[in-house]
mmCIF file of the N, C-alpha and C atoms, coordinates in Angstrom:
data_MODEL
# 
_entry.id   MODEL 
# 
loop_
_atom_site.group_PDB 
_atom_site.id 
_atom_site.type_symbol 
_atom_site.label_atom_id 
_atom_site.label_alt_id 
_atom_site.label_comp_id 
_atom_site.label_asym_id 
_atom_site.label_entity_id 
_atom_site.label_seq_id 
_atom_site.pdbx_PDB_ins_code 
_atom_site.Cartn_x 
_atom_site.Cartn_y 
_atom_site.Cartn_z 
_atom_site.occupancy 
_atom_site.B_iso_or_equiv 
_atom_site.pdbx_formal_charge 
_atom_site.auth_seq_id 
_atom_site.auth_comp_id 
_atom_site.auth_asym_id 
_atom_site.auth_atom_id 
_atom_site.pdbx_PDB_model_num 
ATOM 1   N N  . UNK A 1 1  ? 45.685  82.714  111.080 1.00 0.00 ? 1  UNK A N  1 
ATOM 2   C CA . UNK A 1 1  ? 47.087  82.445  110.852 1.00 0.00 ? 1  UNK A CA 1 
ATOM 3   C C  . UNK A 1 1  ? 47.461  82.884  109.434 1.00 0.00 ? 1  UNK A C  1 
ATOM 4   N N  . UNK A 1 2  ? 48.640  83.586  109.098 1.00 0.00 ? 2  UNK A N  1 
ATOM 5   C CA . UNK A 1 2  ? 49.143  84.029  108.006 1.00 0.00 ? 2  UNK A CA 1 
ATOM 6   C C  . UNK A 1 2  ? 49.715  83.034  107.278 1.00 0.00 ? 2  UNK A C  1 
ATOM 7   N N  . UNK A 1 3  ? 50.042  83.043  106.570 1.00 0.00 ? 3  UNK A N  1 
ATOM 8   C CA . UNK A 1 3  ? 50.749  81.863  105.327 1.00 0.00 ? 3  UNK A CA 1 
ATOM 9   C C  . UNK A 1 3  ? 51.796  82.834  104.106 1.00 0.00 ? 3  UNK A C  1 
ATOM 10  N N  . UNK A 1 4  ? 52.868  82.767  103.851 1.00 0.00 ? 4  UNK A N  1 
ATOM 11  C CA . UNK A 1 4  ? 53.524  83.156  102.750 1.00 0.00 ? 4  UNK A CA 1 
ATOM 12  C C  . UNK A 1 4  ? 53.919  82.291  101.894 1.00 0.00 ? 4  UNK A C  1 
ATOM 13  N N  . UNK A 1 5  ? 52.513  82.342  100.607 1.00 0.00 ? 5  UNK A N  1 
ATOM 14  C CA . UNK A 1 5  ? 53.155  81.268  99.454  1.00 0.00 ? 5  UNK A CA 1 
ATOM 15  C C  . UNK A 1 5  ? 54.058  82.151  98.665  1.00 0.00 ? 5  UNK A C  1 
ATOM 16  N N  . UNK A 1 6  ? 55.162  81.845  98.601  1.00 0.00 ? 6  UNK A N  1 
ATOM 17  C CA . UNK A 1 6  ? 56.531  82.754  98.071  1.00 0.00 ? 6  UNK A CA 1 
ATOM 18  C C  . UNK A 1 6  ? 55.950  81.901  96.040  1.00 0.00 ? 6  UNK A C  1 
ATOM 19  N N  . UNK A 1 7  ? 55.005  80.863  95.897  1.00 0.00 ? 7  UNK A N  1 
ATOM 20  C CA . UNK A 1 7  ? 54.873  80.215  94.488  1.00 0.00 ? 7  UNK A CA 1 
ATOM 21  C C  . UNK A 1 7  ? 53.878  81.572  93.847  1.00 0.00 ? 7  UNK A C  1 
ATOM 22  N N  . UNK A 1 8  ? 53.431  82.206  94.293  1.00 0.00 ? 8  UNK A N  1 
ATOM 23  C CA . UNK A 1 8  ? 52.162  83.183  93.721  1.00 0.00 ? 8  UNK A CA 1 
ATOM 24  C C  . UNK A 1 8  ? 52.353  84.332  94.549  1.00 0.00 ? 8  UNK A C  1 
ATOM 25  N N  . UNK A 1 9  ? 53.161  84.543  95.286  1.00 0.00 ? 9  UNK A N  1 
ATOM 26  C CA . UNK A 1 9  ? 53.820  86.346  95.389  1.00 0.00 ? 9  UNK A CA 1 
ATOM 27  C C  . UNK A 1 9  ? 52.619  86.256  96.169  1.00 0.00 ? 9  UNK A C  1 
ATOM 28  N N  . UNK A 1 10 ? 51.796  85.850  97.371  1.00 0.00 ? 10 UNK A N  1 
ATOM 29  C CA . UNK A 1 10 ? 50.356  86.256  97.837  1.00 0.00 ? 10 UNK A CA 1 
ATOM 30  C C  . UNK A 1 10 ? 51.095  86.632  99.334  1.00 0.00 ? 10 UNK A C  1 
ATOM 31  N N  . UNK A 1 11 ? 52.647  86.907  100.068 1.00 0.00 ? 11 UNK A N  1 
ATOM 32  C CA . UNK A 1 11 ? 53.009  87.708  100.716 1.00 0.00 ? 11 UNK A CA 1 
ATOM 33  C C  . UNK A 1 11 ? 52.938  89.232  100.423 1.00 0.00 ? 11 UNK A C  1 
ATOM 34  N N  . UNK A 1 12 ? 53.230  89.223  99.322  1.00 0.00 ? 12 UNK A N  1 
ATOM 35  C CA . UNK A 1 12 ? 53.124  91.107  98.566  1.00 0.00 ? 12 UNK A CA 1 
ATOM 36  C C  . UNK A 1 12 ? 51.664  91.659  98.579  1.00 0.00 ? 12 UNK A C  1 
ATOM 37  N N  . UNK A 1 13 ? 50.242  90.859  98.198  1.00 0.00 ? 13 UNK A N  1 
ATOM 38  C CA . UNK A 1 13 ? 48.877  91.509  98.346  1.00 0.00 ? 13 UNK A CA 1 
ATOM 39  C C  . UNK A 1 13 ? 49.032  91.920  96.805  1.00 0.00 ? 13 UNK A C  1 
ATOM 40  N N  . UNK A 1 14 ? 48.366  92.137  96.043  1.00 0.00 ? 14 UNK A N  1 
ATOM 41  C CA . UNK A 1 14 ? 47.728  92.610  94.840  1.00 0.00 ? 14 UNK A CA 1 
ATOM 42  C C  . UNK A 1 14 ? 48.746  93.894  94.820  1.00 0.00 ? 14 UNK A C  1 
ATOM 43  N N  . UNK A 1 15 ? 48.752  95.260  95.820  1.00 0.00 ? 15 UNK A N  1 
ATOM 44  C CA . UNK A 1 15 ? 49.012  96.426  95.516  1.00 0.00 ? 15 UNK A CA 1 
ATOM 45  C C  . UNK A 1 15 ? 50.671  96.227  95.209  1.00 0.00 ? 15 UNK A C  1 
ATOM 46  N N  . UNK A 1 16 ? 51.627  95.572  96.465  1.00 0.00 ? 16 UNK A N  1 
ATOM 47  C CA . UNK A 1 16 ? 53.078  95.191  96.311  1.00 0.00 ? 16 UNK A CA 1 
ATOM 48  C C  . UNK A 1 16 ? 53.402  94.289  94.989  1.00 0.00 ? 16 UNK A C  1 
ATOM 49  N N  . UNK A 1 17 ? 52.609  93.405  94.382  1.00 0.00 ? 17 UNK A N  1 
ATOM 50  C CA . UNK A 1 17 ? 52.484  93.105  93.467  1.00 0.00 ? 17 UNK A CA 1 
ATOM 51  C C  . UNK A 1 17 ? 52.760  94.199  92.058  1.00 0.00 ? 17 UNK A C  1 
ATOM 52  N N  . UNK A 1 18 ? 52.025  94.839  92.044  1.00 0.00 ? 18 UNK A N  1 
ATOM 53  C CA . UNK A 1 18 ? 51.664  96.175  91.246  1.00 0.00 ? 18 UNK A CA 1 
ATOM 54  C C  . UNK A 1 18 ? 53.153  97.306  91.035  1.00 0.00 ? 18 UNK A C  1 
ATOM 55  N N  . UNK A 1 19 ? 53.249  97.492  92.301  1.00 0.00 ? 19 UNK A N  1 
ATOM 56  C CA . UNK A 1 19 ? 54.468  98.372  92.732  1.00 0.00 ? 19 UNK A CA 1 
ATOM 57  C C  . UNK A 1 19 ? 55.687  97.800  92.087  1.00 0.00 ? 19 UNK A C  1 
ATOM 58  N N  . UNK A 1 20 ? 56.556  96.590  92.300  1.00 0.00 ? 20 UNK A N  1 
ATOM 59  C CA . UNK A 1 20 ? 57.114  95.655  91.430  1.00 0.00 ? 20 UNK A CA 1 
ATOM 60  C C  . UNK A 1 20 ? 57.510  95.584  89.879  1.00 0.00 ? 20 UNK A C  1 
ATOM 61  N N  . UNK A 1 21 ? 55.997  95.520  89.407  1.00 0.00 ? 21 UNK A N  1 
ATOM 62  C CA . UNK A 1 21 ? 55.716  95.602  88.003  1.00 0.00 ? 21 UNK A CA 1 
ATOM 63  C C  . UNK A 1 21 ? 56.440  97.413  87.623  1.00 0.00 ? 21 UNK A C  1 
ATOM 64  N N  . UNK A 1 22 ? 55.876  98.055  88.320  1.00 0.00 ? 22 UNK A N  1 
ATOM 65  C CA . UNK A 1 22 ? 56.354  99.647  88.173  1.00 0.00 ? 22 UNK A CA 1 
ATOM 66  C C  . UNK A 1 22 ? 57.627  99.664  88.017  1.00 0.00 ? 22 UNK A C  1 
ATOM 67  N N  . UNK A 1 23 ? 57.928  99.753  89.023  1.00 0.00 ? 23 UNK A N  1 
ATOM 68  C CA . UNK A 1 23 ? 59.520  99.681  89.530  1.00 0.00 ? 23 UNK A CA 1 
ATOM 69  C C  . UNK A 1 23 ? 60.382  98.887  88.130  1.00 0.00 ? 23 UNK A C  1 
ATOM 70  N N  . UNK A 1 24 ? 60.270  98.152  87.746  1.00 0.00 ? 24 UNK A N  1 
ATOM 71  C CA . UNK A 1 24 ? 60.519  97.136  86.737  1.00 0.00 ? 24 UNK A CA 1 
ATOM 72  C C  . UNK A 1 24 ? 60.304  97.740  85.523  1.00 0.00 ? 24 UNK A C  1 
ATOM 73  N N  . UNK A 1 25 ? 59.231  98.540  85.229  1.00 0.00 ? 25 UNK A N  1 
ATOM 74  C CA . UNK A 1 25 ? 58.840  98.970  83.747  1.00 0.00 ? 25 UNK A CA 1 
ATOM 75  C C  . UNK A 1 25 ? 60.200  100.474 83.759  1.00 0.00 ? 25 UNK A C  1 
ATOM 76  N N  . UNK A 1 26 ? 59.731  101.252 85.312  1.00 0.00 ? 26 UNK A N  1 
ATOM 77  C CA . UNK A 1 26 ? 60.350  102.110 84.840  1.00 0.00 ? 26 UNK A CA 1 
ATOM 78  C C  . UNK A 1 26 ? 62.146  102.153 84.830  1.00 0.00 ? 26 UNK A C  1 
ATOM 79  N N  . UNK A 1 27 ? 62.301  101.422 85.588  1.00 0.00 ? 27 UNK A N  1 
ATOM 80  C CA . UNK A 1 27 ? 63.851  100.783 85.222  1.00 0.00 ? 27 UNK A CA 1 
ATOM 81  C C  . UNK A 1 27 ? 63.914  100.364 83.968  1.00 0.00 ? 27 UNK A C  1 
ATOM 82  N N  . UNK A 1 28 ? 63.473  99.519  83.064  1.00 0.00 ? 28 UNK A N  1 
ATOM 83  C CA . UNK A 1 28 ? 63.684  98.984  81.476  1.00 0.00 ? 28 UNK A CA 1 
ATOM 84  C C  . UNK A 1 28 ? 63.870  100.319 80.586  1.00 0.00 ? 28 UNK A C  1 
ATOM 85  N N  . UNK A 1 29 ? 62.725  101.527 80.744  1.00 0.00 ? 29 UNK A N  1 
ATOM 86  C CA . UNK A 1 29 ? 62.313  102.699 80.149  1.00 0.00 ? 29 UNK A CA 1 
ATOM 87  C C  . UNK A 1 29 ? 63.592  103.496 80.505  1.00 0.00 ? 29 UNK A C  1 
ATOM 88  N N  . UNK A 1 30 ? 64.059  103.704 82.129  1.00 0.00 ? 30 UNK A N  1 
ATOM 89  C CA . UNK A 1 30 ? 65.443  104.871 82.497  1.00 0.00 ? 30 UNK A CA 1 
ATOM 90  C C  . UNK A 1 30 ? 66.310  104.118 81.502  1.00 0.00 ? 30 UNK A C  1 
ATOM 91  N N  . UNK A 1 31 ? 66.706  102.715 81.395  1.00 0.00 ? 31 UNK A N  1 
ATOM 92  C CA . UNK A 1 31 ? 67.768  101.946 80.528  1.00 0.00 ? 31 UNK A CA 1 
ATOM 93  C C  . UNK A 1 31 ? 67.791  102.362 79.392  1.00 0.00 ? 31 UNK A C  1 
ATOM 94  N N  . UNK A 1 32 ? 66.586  102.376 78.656  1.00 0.00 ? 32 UNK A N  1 
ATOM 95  C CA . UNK A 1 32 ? 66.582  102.800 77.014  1.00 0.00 ? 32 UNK A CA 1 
ATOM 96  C C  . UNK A 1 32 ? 66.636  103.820 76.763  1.00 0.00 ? 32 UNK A C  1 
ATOM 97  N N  . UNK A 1 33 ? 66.451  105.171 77.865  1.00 0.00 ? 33 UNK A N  1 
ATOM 98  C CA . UNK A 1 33 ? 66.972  106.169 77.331  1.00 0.00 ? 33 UNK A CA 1 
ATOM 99  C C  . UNK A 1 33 ? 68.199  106.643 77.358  1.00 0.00 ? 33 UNK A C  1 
ATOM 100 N N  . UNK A 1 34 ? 69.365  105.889 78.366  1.00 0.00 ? 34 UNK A N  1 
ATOM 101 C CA . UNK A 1 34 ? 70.423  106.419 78.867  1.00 0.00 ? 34 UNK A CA 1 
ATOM 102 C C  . UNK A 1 34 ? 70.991  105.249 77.501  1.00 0.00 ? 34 UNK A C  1 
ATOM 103 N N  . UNK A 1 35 ? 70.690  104.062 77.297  1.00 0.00 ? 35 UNK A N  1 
ATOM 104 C CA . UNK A 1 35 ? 71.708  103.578 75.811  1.00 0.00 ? 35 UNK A CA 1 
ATOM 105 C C  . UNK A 1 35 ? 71.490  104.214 74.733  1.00 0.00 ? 35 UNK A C  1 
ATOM 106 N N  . UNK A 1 36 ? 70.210  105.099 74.634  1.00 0.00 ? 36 UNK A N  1 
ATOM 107 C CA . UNK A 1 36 ? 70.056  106.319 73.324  1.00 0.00 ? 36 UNK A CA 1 
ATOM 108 C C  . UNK A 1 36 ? 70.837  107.336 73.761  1.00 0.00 ? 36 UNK A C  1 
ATOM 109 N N  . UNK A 1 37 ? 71.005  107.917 74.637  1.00 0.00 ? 37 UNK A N  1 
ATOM 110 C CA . UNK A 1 37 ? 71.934  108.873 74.708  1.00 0.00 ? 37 UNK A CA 1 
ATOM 111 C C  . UNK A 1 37 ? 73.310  108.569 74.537  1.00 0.00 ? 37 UNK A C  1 
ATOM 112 N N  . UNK A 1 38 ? 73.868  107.414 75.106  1.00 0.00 ? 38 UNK A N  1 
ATOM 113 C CA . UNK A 1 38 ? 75.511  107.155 75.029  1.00 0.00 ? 38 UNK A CA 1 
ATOM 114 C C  . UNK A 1 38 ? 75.286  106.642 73.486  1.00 0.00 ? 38 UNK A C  1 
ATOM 115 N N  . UNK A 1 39 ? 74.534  106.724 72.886  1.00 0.00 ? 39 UNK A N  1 
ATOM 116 C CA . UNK A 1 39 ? 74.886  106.268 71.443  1.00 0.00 ? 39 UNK A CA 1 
ATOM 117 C C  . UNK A 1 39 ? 75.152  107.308 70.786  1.00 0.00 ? 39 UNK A C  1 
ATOM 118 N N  . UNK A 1 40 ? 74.500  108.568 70.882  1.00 0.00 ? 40 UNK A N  1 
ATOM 119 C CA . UNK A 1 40 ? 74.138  110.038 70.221  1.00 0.00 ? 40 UNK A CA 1 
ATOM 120 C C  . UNK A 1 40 ? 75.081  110.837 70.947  1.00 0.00 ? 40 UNK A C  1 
ATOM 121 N N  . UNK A 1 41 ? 75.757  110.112 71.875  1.00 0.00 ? 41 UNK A N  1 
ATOM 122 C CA . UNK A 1 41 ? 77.027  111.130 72.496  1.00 0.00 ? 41 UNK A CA 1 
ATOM 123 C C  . UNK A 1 41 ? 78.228  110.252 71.801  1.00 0.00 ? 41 UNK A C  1 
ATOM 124 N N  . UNK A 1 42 ? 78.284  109.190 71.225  1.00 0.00 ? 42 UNK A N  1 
ATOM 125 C CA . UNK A 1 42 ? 79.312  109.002 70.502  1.00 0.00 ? 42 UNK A CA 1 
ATOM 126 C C  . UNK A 1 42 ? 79.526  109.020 69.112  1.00 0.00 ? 42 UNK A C  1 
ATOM 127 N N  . UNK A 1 43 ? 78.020  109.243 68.528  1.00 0.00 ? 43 UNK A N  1 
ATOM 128 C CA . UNK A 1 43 ? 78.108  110.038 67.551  1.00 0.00 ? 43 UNK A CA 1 
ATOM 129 C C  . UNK A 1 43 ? 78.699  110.916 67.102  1.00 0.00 ? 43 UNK A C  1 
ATOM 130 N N  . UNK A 1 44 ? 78.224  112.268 68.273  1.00 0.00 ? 44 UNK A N  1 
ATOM 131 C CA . UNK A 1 44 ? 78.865  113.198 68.058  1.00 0.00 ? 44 UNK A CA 1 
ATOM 132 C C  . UNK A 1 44 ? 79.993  113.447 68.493  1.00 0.00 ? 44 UNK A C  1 
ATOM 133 N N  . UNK A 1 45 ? 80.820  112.594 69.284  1.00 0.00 ? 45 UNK A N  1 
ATOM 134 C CA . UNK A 1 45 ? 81.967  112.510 69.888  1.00 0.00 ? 45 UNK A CA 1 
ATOM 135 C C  . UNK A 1 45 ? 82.955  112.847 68.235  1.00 0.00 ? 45 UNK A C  1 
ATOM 136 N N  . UNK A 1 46 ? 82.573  111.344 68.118  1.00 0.00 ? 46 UNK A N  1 
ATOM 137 C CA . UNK A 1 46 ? 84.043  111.181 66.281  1.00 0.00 ? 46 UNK A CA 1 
ATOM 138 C C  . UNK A 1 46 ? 83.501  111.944 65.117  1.00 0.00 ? 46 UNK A C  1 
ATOM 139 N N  . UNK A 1 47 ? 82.301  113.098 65.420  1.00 0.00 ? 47 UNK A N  1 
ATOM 140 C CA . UNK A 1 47 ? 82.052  113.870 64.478  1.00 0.00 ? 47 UNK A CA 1 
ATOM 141 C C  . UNK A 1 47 ? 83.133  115.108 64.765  1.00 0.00 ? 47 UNK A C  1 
ATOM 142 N N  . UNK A 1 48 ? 83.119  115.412 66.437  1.00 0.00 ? 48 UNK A N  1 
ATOM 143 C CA . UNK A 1 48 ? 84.131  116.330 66.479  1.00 0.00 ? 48 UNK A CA 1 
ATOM 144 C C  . UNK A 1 48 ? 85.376  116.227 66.361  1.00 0.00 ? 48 UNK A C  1 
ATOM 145 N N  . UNK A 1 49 ? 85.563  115.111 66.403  1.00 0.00 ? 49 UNK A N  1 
ATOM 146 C CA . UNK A 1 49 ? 87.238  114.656 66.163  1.00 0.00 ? 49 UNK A CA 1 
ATOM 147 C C  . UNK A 1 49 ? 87.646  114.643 64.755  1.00 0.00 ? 49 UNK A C  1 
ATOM 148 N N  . UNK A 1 50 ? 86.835  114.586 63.844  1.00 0.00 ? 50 UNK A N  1 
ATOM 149 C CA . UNK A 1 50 ? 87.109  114.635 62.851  1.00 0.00 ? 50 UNK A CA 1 
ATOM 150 C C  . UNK A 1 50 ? 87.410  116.503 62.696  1.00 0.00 ? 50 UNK A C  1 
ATOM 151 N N  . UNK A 1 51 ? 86.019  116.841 62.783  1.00 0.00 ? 51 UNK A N  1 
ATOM 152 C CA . UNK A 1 51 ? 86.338  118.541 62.753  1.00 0.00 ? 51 UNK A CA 1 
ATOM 153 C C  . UNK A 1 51 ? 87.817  119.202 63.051  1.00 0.00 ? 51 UNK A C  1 
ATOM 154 N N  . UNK A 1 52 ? 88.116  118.620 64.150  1.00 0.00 ? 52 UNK A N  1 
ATOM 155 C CA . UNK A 1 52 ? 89.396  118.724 64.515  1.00 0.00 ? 52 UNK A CA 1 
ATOM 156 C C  . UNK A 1 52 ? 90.505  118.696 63.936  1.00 0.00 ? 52 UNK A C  1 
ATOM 157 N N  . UNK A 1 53 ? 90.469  117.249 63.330  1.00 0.00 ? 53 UNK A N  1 
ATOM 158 C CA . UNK A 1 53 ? 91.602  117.150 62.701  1.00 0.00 ? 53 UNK A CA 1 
ATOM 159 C C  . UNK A 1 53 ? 91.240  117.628 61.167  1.00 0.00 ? 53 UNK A C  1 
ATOM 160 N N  . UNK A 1 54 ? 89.812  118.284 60.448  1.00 0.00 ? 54 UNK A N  1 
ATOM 161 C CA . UNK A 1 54 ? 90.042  118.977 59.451  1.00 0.00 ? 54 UNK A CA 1 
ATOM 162 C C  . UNK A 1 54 ? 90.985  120.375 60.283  1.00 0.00 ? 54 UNK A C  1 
ATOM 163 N N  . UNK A 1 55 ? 90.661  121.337 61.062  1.00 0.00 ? 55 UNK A N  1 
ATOM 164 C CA . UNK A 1 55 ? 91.304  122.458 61.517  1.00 0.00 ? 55 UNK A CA 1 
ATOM 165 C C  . UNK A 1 55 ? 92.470  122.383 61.392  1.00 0.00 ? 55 UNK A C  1 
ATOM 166 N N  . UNK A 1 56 ? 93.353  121.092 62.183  1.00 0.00 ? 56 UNK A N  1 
ATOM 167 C CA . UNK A 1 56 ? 94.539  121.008 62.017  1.00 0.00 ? 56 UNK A CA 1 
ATOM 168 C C  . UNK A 1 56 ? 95.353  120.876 60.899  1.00 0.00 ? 56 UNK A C  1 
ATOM 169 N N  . UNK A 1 57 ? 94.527  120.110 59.954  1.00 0.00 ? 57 UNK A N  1 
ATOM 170 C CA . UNK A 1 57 ? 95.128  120.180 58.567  1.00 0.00 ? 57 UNK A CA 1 
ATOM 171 C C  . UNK A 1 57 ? 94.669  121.523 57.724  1.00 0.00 ? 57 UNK A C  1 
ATOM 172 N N  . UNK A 1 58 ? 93.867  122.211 58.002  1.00 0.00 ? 58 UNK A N  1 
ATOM 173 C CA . UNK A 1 58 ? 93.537  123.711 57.154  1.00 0.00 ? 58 UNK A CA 1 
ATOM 174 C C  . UNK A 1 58 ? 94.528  124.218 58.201  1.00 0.00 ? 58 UNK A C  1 
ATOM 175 N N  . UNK A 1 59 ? 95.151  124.370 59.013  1.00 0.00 ? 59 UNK A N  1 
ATOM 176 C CA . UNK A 1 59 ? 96.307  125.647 59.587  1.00 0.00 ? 59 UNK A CA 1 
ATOM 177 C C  . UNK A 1 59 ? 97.332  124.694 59.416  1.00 0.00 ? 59 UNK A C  1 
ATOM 178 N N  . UNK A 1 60 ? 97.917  123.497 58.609  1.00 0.00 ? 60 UNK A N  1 
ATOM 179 C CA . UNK A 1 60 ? 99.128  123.318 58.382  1.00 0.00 ? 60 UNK A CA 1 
ATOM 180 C C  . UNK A 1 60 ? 99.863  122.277 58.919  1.00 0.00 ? 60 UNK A C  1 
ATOM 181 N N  . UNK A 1 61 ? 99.017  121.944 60.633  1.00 0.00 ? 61 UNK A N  1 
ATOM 182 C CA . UNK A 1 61 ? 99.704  121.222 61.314  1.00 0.00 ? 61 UNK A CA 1 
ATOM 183 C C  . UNK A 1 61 ? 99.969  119.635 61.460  1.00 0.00 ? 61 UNK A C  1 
ATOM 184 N N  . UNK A 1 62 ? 99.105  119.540 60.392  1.00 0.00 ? 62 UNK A N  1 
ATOM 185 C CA . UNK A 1 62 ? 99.544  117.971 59.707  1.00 0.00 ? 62 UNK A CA 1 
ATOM 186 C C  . UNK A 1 62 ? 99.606  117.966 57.984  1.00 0.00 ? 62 UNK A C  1 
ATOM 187 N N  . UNK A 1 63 ? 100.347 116.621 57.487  1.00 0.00 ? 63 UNK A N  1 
ATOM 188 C CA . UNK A 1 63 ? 100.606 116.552 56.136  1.00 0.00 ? 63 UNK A CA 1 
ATOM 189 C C  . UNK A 1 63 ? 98.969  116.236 55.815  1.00 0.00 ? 63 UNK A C  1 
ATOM 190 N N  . UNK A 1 64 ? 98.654  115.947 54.645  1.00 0.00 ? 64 UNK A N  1 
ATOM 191 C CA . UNK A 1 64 ? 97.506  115.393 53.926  1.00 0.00 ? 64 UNK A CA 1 
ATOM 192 C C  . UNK A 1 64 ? 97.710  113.859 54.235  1.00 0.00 ? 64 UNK A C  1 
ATOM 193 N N  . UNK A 1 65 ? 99.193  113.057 53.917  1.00 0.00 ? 65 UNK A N  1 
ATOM 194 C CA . UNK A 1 65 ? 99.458  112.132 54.425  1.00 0.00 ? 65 UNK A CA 1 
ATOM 195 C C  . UNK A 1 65 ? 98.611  111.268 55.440  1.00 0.00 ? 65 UNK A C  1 
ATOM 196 N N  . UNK A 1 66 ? 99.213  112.734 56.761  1.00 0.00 ? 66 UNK A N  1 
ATOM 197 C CA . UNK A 1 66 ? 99.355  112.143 58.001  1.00 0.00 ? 66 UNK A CA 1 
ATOM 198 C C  . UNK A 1 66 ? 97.208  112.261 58.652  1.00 0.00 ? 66 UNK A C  1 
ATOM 199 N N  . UNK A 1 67 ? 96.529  113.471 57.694  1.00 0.00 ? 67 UNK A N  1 
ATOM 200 C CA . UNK A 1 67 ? 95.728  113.491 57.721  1.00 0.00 ? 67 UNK A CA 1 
ATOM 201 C C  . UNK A 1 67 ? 94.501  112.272 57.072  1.00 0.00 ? 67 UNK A C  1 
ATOM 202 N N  . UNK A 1 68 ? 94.552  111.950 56.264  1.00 0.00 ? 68 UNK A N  1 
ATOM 203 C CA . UNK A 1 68 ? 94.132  110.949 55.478  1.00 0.00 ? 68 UNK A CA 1 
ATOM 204 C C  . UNK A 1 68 ? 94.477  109.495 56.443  1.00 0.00 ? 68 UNK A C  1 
ATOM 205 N N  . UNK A 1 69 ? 95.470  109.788 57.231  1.00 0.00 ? 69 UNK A N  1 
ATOM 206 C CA . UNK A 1 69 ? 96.054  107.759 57.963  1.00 0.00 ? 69 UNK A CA 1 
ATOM 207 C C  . UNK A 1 69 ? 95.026  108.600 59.461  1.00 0.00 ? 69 UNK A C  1 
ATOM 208 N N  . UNK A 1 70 ? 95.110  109.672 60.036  1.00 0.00 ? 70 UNK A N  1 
ATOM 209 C CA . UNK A 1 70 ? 94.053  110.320 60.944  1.00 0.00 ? 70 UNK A CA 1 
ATOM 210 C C  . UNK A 1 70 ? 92.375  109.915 60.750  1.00 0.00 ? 70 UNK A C  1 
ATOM 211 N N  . UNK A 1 71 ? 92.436  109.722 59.797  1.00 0.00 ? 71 UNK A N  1 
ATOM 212 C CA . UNK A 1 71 ? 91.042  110.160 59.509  1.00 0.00 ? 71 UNK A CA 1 
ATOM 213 C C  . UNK A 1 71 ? 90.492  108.709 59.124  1.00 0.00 ? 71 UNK A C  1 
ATOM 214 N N  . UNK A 1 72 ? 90.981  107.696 58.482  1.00 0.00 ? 72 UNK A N  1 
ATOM 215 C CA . UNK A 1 72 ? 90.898  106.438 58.354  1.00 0.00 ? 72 UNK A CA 1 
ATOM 216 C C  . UNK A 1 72 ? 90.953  105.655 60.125  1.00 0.00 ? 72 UNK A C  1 
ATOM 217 N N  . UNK A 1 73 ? 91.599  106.022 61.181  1.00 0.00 ? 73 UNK A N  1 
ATOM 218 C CA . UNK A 1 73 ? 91.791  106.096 62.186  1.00 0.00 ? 73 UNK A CA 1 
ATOM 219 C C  . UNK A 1 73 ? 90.816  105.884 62.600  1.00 0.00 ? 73 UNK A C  1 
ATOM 220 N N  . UNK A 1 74 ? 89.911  107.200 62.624  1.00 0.00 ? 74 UNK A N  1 
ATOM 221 C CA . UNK A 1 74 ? 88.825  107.537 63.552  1.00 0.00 ? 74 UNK A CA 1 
ATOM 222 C C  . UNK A 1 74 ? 87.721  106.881 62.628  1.00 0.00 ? 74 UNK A C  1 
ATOM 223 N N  . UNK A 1 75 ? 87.394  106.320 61.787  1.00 0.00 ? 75 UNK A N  1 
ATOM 224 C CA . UNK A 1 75 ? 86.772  106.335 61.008  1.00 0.00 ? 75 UNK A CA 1 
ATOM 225 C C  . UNK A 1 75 ? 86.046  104.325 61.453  1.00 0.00 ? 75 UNK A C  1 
# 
């Protein structure tokens, strides 16, 4: 007769046990690399925005003013 003590996981066997643990590590590991990336993509996100709004102010299309209250903005 079978028995499932659900207190010590001894329905899963040693190997389903194992598999679990995997599954688990490599989910934590996919997590930490995808919050390093959305960090290093918003890095460089307000690095280009800035670039930007230097361009716009080297061709004219904003005051120094309006550039300087821009740039405190993003900042």
């Amino acid at each position: 007769m079978m028995t499932y003590d659900m207190g010590n996981w001894s329905f899963l066997g040693h190997g389903g046990f194992m598999i679990i643990w995997w599954v688990v590590i490599i989910a934590v590991i996919v997590g930490v690399v995808l919050f390093i990336k959305q960090i290093a993509s918003s890095k460089s996100d307000s690095e280009s925005h800035l670039e930007i709004l230097k361009k716009r102010y080297a061709k004219g299309d904003i005051s120094l003013s309006q550039f300087n209250k821009m740039k405190e903005e993003l900042s």
